[in-house]
N, C-alpha and C positions, 0 to 999 in steps of 0.2 A: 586674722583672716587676710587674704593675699588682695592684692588688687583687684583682681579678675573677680572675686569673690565677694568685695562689695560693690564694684561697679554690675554686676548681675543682680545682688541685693537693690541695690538703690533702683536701677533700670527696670524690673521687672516688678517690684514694689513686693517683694517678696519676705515673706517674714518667717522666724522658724516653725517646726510643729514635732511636738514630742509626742503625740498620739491623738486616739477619736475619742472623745465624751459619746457614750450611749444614753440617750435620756428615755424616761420610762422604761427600763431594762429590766424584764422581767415582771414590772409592777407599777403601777401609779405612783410618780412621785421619787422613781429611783434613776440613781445614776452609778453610771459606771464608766471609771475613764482608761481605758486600754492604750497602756505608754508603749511606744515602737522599742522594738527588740528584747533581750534579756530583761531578767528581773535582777539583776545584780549576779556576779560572778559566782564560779563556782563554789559551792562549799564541802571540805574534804571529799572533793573528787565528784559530786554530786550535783545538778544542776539547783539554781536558787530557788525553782518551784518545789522540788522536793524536797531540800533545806526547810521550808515556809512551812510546808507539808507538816513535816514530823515535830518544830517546833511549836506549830501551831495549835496540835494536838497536845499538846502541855497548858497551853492555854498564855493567857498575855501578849499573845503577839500582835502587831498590828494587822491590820488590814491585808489583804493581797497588793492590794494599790499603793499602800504607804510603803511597801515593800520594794516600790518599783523608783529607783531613778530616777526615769523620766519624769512618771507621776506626781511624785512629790514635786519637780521642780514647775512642773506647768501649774498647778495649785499655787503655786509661789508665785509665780510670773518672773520665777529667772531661769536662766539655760546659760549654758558655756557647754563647747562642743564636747566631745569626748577627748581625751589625754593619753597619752603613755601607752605603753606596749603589755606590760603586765597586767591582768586581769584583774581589776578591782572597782568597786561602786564608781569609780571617775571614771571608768570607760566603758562599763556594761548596760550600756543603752545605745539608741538609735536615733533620729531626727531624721527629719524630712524638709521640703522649704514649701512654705504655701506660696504663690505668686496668681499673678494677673495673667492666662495662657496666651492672650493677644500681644503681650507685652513680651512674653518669652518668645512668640515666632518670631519677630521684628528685630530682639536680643539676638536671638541666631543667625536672624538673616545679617545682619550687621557682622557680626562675628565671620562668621562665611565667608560673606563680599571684600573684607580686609584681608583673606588669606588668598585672594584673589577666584573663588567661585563666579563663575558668573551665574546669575539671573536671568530668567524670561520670563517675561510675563504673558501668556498666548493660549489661546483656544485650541488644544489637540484635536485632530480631525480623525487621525489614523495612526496606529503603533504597530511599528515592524519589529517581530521579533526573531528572534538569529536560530536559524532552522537545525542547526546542529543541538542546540542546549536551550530553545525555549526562554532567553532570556530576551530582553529589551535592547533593541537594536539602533533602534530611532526616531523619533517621535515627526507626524509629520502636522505643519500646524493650518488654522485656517487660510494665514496670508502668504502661504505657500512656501515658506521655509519647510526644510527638512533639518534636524538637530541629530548627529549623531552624539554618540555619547559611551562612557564606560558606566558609569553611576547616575540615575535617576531616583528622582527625592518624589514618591507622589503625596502633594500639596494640594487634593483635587477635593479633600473633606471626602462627606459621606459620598461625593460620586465615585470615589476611589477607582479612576479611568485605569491606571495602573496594577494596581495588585486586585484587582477584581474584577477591571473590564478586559482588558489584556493577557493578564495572567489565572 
């Protein structure tokens, strides 16, 4: 994993995830756990669900689930990411990264500020938007600044001043 990739790991307390556990699925007492992405590569030219499919109907095969990748490795509690270019059980799955989302705005905002974004932190009073194309022009704020700008981030949460007061 690259630097950037456990310094987000560590920072954001973020851990992997190979899919969702469904509990009581269908029934009292059942579980189902749906692993992110394929079920393993192709098989002669066929996707691995239909592969499952028609060997399944012979009977002996596992599971759907034990069929999966992912699946079997969250059962485990190990994971290693995917590998190599050619299509085979080491790379025919997905992951995802669970984290802390306060911890990831504060990771970006960090991230940003070193690439030199600036920040404001300020009360928007009024948004001018650019008469030819409707788009955001400039934010004007309570302590009487005015903020021109190309790209605006709206960080406003659910009052979403920006893409739903403005726009």
């Amino acid at each position: 994993m690259s630097l950037i990739g456990v310094d987000f790991m560590r920072r954001t307390q973020a851990s992997f995830k190979l899919g969702i556990e469904f509990c009581d699925w269908g029934r009292v007492g059942h579980r189902f756990f749906h692993g992110f992405g394929d079920f393993g590569p192709p098989v002669d030219g066929h996707s691995a669900h239909q592969a499952w499919l028609r060997l399944n109907r012979s009977g002996g095969m596992p599971s759907y689930e034990e069929w999966s990748t992912a699946t079997v490795m969250a059962r485990q509690h190990r994971f290693t990411p995917p590998v190599g270019e050619q299509a085979s059980a080491a790379n025919a799955y997905a992951y995802a990264f669970h984290f802390d989302a306060g911890l990831y705005a504060a990771y970006l905002r960090d991230h940003a500020m070193q690439r030199g974004v600036q920040r404001i932190e300020a009360r928007i009073v009024d948004v001018e938007l650019r008469p030819d194309d409707g788009f955001v022009a400039a934010l004007k704020l309570a302590d009487g600044r005015r903020i021109d700008g190309d790209l605006f981030i709206d960080c406003s949460g659910f009052r979403a001043l920006l893409i739903e007061g403005a726009l």
